[in-house]
C-alpha positions as CSV (number, residue, x, y, z in Angstrom):
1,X,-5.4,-15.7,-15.1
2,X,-7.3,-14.6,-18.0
3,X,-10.7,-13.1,-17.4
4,X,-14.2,-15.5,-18.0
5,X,-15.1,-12.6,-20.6
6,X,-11.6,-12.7,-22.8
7,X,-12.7,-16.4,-22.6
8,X,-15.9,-16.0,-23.7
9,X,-15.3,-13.7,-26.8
10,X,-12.3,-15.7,-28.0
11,X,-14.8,-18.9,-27.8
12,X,-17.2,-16.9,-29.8
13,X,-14.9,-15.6,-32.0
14,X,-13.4,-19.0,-33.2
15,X,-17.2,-20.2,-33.5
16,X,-17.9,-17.8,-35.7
17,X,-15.0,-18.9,-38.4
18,X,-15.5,-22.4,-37.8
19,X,-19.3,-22.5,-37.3
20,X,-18.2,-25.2,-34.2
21,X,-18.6,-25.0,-30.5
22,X,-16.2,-24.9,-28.4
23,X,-16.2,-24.4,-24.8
24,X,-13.6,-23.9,-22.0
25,X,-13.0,-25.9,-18.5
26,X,-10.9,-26.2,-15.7
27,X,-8.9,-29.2,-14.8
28,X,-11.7,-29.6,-12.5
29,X,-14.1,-29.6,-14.9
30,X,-15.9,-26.3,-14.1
31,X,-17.0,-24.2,-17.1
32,X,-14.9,-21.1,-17.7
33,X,-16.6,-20.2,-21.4
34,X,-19.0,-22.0,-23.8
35,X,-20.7,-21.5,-26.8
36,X,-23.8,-24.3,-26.3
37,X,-25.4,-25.0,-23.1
38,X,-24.6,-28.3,-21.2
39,X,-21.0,-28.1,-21.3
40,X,-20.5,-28.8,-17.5
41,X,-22.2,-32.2,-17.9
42,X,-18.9,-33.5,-19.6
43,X,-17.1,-32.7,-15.7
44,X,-16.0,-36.1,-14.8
45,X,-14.9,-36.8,-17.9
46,X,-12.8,-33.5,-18.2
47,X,-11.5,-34.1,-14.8
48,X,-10.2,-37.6,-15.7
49,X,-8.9,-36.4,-18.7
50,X,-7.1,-33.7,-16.8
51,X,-5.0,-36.7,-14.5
52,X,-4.0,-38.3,-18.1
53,X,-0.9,-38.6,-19.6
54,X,-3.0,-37.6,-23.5
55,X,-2.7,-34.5,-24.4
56,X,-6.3,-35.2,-26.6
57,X,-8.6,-37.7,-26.1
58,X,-12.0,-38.2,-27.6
59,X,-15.4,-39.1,-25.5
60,X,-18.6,-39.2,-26.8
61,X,-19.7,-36.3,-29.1
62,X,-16.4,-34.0,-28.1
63,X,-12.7,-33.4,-28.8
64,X,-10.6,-33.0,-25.3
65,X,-7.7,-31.0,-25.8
66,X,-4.7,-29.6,-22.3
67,X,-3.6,-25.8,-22.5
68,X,-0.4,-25.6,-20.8
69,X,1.3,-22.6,-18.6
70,X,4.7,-24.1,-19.5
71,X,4.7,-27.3,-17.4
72,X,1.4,-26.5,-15.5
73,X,-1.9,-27.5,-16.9
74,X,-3.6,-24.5,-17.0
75,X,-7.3,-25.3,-19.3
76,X,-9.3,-27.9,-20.9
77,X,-11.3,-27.0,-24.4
78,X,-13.7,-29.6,-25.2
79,X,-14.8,-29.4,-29.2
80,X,-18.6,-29.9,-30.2
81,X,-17.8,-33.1,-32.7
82,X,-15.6,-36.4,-33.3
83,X,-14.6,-35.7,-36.7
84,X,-10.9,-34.9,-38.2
85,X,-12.3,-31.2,-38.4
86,X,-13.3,-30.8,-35.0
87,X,-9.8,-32.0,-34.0
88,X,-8.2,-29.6,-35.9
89,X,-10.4,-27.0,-34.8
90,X,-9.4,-27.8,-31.3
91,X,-5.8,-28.0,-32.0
92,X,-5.9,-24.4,-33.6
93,X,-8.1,-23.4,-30.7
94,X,-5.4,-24.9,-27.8
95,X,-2.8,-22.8,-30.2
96,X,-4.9,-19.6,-29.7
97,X,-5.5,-19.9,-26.2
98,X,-1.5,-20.9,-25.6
99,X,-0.5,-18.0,-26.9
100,X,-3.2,-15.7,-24.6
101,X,-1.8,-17.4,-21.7
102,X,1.8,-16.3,-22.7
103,X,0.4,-13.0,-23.2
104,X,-1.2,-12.2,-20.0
105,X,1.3,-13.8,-18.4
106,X,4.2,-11.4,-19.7
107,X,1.4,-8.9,-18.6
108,X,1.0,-9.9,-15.4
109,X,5.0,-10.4,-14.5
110,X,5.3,-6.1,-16.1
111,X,2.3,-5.0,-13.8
112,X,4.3,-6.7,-10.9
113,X,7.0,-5.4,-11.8
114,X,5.8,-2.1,-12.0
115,X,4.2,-2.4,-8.4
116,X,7.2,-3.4,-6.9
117,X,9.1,-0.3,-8.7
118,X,6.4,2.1,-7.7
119,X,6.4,0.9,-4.4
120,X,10.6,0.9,-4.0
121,X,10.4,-2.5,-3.2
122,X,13.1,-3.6,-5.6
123,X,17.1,-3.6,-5.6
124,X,18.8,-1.1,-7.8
125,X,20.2,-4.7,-9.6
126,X,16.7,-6.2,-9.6
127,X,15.4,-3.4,-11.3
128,X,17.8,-3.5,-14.4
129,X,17.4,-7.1,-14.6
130,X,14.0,-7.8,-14.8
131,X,13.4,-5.1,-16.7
132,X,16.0,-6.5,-19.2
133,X,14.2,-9.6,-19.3
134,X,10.5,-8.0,-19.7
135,X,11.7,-5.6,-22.4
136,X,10.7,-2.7,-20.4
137,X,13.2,0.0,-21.1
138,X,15.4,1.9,-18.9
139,X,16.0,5.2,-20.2
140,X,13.2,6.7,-21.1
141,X,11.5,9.6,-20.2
142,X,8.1,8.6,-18.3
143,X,5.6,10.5,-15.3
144,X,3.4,8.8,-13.1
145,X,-0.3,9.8,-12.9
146,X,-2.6,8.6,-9.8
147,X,-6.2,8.5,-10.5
148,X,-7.9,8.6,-8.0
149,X,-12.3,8.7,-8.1
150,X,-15.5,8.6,-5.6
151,X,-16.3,4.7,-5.3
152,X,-14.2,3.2,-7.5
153,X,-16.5,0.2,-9.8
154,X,-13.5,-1.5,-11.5
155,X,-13.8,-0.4,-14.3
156,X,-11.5,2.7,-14.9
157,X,-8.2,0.5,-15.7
158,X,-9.7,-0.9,-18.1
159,X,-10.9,2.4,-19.2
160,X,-7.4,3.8,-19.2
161,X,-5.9,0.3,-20.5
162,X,-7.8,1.5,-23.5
163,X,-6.2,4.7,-23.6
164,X,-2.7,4.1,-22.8
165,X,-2.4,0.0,-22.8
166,X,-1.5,-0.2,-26.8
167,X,1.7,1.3,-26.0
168,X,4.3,-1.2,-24.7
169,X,6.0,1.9,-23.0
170,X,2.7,2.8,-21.1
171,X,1.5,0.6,-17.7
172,X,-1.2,0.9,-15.7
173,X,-2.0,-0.7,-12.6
174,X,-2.8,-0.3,-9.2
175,X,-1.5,-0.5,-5.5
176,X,-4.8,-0.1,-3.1
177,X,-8.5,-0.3,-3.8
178,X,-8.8,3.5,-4.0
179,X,-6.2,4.7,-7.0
180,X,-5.7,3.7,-10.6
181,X,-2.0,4.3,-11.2
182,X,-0.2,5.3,-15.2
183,X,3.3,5.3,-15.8
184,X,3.6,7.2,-18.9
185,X,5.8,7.7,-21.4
186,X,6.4,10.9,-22.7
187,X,9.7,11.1,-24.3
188,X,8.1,12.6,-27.0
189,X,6.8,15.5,-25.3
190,X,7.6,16.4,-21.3
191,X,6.4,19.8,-21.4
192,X,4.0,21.2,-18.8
193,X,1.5,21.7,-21.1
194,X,1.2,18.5,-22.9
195,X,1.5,16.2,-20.0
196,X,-1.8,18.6,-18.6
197,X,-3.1,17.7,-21.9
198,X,-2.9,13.8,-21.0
199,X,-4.5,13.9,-17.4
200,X,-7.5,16.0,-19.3
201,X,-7.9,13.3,-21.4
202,X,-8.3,11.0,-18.8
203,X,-10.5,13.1,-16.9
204,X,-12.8,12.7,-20.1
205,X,-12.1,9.3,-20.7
206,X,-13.4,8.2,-18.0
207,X,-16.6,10.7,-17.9
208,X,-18.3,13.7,-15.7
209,X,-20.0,11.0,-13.6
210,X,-16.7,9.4,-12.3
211,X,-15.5,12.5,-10.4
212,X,-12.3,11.7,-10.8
213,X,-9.2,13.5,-9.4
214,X,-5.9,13.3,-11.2
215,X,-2.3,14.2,-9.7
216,X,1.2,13.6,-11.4
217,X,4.5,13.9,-10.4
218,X,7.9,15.7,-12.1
219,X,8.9,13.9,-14.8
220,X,12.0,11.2,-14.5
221,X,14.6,9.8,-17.1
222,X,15.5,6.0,-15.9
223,X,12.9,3.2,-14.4
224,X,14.9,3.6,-10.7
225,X,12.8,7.2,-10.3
226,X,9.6,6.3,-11.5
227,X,8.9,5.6,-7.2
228,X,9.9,9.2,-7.2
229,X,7.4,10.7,-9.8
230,X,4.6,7.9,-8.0
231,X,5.2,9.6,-4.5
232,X,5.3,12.9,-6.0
233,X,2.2,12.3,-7.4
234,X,0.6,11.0,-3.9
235,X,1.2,14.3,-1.8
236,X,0.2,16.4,-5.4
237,X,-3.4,14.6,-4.4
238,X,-3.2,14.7,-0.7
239,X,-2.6,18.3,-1.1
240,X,-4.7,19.1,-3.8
241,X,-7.4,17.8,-1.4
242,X,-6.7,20.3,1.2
243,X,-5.7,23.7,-1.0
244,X,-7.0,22.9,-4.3
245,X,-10.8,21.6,-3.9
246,X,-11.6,22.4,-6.9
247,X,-9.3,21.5,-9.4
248,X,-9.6,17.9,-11.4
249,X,-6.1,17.9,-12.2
250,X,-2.8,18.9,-9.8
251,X,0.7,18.5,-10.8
252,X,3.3,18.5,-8.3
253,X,5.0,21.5,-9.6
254,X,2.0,23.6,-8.8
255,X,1.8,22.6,-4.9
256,X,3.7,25.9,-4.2
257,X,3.7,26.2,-0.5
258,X,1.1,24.0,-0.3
259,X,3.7,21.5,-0.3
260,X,5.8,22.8,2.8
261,X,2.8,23.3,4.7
262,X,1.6,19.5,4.1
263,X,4.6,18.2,5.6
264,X,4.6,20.5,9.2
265,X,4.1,18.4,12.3
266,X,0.8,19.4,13.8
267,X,1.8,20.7,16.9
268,X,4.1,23.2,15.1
269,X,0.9,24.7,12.7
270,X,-0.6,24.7,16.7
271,X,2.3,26.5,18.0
272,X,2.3,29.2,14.7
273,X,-1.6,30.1,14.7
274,X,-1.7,30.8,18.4
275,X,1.5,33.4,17.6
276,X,-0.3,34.7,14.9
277,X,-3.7,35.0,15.9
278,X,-3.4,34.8,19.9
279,X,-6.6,34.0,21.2
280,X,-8.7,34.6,18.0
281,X,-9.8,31.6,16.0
282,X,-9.4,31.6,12.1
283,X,-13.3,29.9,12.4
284,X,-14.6,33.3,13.8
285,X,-14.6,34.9,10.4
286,X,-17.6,35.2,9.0
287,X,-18.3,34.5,4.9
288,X,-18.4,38.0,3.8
289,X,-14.8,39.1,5.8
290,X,-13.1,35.4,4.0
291,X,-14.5,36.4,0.5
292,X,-12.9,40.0,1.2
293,X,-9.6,38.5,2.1
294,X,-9.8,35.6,-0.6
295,X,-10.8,38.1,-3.4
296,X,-8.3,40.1,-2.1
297,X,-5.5,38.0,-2.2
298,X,-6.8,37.0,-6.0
299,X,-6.0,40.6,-6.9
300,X,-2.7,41.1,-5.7
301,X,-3.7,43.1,-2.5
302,X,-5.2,46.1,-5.3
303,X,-7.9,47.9,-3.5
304,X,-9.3,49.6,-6.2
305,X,-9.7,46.2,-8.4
306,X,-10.9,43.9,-5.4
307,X,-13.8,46.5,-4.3
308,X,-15.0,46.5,-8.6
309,X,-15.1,43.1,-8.3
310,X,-17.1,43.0,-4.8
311,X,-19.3,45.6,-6.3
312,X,-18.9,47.9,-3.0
313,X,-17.1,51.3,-2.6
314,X,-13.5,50.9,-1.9
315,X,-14.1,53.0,1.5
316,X,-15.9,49.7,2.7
317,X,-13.5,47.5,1.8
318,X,-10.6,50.0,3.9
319,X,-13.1,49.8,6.6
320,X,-13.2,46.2,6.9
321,X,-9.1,45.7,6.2
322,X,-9.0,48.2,9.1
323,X,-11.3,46.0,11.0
324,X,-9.2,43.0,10.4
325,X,-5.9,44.8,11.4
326,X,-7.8,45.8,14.8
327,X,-8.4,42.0,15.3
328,X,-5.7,40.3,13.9
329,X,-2.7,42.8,14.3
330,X,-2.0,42.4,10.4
331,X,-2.6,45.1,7.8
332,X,-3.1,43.0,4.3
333,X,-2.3,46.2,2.2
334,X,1.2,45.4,3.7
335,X,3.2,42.7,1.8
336,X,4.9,41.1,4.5
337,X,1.4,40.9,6.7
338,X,-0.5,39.6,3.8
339,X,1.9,36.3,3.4
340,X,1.7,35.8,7.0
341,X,-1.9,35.8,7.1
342,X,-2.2,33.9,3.5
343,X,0.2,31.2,5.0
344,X,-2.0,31.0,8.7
345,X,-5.1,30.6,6.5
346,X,-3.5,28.1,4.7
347,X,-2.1,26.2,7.9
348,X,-5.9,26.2,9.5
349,X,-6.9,24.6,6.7
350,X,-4.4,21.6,6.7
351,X,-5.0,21.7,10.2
352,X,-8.7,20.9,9.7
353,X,-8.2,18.5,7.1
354,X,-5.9,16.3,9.2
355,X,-8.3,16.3,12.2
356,X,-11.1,15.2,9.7
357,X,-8.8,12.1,8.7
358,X,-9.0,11.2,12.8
359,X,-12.5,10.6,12.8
């Protein structure tokens, strides 16, 4: 159904070049729009109006006019007036509205569409059909994006709708309460760059305040893998949660092993930590030995860089990588110890965020 406000403004809008008001009911005669107050006191004579056979009838000091959804009475406008004018005004304004319930009808049958695609509800034969009957086309390239922010208030589709909606080849919608979902097109340009480019301007469209987090999947060439690019880009913000905190914007592509590690039963992270790290618990570290490790690891295991950067001598930093070998067992100067660690820290930390999720 079409929203009280598009009402509104197209009620407003067609008063201001006609200089009549108009105003906008239900079949039951409650007021959807109006331009001038009072309009809800015509309600039994809308409603009985409604159960006529007359398509228009005039009552005293209005013009009664039916909106269709094809067979299904959808509105009543009543027109200010019992002139020839004001019936033509309201046969022009039935015309407009007709059309806006065509519109947002073919609008809402994509965005269901679209759901049920995203969600793999449909046949491979549904899909080609509908979509031949929507004029959504098949083979092109597109990428889903999930946005996903802290309390959504309703309004970021719209905010995004104004981004992207324009563009027949553009949807978005939305599956759950939490996510704003946009299946774009890029056939114009799929590289890694550009389609970075488009979640940044999301992330600014919709403002600092929103604290919005953005994932996206691998890009896909028919409609039949766009569920495929939508779950892609589900674990890229599941996982972005756990290993990448910080970041606004995660594409699938850069999970890494991130990605492995998400899917690992949780007794089987159990089983590997106690292998790796016996009876010592990854939460005995204290800050200044995980800022050692972390920096580090940031400088590809290079003593010499990672103690500049910590401002201490490089004999402290040897002394606590010793330390750590003593408790651990692993020696992080060594390649093959320094993954294994990387990869336990990496499992405590999906570990934690799963138990969290329990709570």
């Amino acid at each position: 159904m079409i929203s009280n406000q598009i009402l509104q403004n197209t009620m407003e809008g067609l008063k201001g070049i006609t200089k009549m008001d108009l105003a906008v009911l239900d079949p039951e005669g409650r007021v959807f729009a109006a331009t001038f107050k009072g309009a809800e006191e015509n309600a039994a004579a809308v409603a009985n109006f409604a159960t006529s056979r007359a398509d228009s009838q005039m009552i005293p000091g209005y013009q009664l006019f039916k909106v269709y959804d094809e067979a299904q009475l959808e509105y009543i406008i009543a027109v200010k007036g019992e002139t020839e004018e004001s019936f033509m005004i309201g046969r022009i304004a039935c015309f407009e509205l007709t059309n806006l319930v065509v519109a947002y009808k073919e609008r809402f049958d994509k965005d269901n569409f679209i759901k049920n695609l995203l969600l793999d509800n449909l046949l491979l034969v549904d899909i080609y059909n509908r979509a031949k009957k929507l004029h959504v086309d098949n083979e092109v390239k597109r990428v889903v994006y999930l946005v996903e922010t802290k309390g959504r208030d309703g309004n970021e589709m719209e905010v995004l709708r104004g981004l992207f909606g324009a563009k027949s080849r553009d949807f978005v919608t939305a599956v759950d309460e939490k996510s704003v979902i946009v299946v774009k097109d890029v056939s114009y340009n799929d590289t890694p760059e550009n389609l970075n480019k488009i979640a940044e301007a999301m992330v600014d469209a919709l403002g600092s305040g929103n604290h919005a987090r953005i994932a996206y999947g691998t890009v896909v060439n028919e409609l039949k893998e766009v569920s495929k690019s939508y779950k892609e880009a589900r674990m890229a913000v599941d996982v972005g949660k756990i290993f990448f905190e910080d970041t606004r914007v995660v594409a699938y592509s850069s999970l890494g092993i991130g990605r492995l590690i998400y899917q690992l039963p949780i007794p089987l992270c159990k089983m590997f930590i106690k292998e790796i790290f016996g009876g010592f618990s990854a939460d005995e570290f204290d800050e200044e030995t995980l800022t050692t490790i972390n920096k580090f690891f940031e400088n590809s295991l290079n003593v010499s860089e990672t103690s500049r950067q910590l401002y201490i001598h490089r004999n402290t930093l040897v002394y606590r990588l010793d330390k750590l070998l003593k408790i651990t067992g692993l020696d992080l100067r060594v390649f093959e110890d320094a993954i294994t660690f990387k990869i336990a820290l990496m499992v405590v930390k999906y570990m934690k965020y799963m138990e969290s999720l329990e709570y």
